[in-house]
N, C-alpha and C positions, 0 to 999 in steps of 0.2 A: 504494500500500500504506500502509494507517495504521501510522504511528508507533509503536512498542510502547517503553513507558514502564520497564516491570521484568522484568525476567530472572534464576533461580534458577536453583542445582542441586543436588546431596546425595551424600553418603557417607558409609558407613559406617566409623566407626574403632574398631581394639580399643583403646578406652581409658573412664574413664567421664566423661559429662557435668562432672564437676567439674572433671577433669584436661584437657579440651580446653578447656575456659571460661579456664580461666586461662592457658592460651596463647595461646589468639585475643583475648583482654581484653587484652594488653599491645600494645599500637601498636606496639613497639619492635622486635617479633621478627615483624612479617606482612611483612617482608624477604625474610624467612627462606623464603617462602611461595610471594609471589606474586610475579607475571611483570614487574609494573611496580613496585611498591612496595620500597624498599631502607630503608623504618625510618622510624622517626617520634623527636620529639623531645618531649614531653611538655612543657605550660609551666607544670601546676600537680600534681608528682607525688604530693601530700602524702596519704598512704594509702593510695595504689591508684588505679587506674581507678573511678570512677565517675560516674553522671551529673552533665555538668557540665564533666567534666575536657575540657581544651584540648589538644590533639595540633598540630604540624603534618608533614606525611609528605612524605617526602622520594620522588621518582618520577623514572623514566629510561622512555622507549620510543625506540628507535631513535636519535639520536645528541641528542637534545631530553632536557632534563629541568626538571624544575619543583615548584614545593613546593605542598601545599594546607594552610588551618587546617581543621579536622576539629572538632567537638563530638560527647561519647558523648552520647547521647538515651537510653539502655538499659542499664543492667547490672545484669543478672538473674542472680547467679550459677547457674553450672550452667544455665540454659535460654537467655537470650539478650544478647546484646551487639549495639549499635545505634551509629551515629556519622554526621552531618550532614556535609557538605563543601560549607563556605559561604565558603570564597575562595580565588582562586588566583594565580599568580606565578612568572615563572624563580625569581629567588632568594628572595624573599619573598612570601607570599599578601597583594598589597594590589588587588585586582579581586575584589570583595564581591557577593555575589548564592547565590542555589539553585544547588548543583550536581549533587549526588547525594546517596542516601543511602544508605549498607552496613547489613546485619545478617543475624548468625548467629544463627542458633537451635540448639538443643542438645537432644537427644532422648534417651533410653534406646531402644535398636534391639532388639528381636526378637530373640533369640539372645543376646545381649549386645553389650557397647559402647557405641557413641554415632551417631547419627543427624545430621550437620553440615548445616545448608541457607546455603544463603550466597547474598544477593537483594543487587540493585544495583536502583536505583530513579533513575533519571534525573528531577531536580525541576529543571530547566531547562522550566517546564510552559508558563513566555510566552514561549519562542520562537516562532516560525511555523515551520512544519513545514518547509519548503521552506530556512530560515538553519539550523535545525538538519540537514535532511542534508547540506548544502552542508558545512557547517562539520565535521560526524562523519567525514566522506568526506577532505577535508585531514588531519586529526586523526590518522585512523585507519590512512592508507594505500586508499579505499579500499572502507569498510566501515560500517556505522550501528555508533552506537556500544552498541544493544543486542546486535547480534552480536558485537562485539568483545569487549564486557563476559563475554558466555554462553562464550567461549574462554577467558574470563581468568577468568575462575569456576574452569572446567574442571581447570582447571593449577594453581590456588590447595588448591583441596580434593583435588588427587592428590600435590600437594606434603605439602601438612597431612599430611596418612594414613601417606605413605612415612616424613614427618620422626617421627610418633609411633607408628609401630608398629615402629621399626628402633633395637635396644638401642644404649644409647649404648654410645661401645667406650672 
């Protein structure tokens, strides 16, 4: 079976484009979110997210955890937010190379709200097919790491949804 590179999925949220842009743009709170990610540390916060700005994200799966540096490539307010993951590390990202790339897109939805698509892009593109499933399969428990991704998608953007459509109390 060939290799499958990028994996998306989508949801709709009552809220609008502007107000889910600026939640998903803050690296700090995709914690809050997703399944692996417990927060990011920002190393250049000076006005906001924007392309350019340096993240590193702090991750846990299973009793394993590790940090990555991240660069935004994207912020489109209100339509899209984009970030590279070009190194990784237990406590610090010093193993430099393509890892991945995240990005949200932000829609106006039919009816109203917001349209969220959220794409993981595996740029790991010179491995050999054969060391990357090898290696996804350790990793993952198991799994390529495009299925893995397309679960952790899944639970990111039902997170998202539950966390902004549920009044703060």
């Amino acid at each position: 079976m060939p290799r499958i590179f990028t994996v998306s999925d989508s949801v709709v949220i009552d809220a609008s484009p502007s107000d889910v842009y600026a939640q998903v743009s803050d690296p700090t709170l995709m914690g809050r979110w997703s399944p692996e990610n417990r927060g990011a540390v920002v190393r250049d916060a000076a006005g906001g997210t924007r392309v350019g700005t340096v993240f590193d994200g702090r991750n846990t799966r299973g009793p394993l955890s590790w940090t990555t540096r991240c660069t935004v490539t994207a912020a489109d307010p209100g339509e899209r937010f984009a970030f590279r993951v070009r190194a990784i590390g237990l406590r610090r990202p010093v193993l430099r190379g393509p890892i991945a790339t995240w990005e949200y897109r932000f829609e106006p939805a039919e009816g109203g709200g917001t349209r969220v698509t959220e794409t993981w892009t595996d740029d790991r593109r010179a491995w050999p097919d054969a060391v990357a499933g090898v290696f996804d399969r350790i990793a993952t428990r198991g799994h390529t790491f495009a299925d893995f991704q397309r679960r952790n998608i899944r639970t990111t953007l039902a997170n998202l949804k539950s966390a902004l459509e549920t009044p703060a109390r």
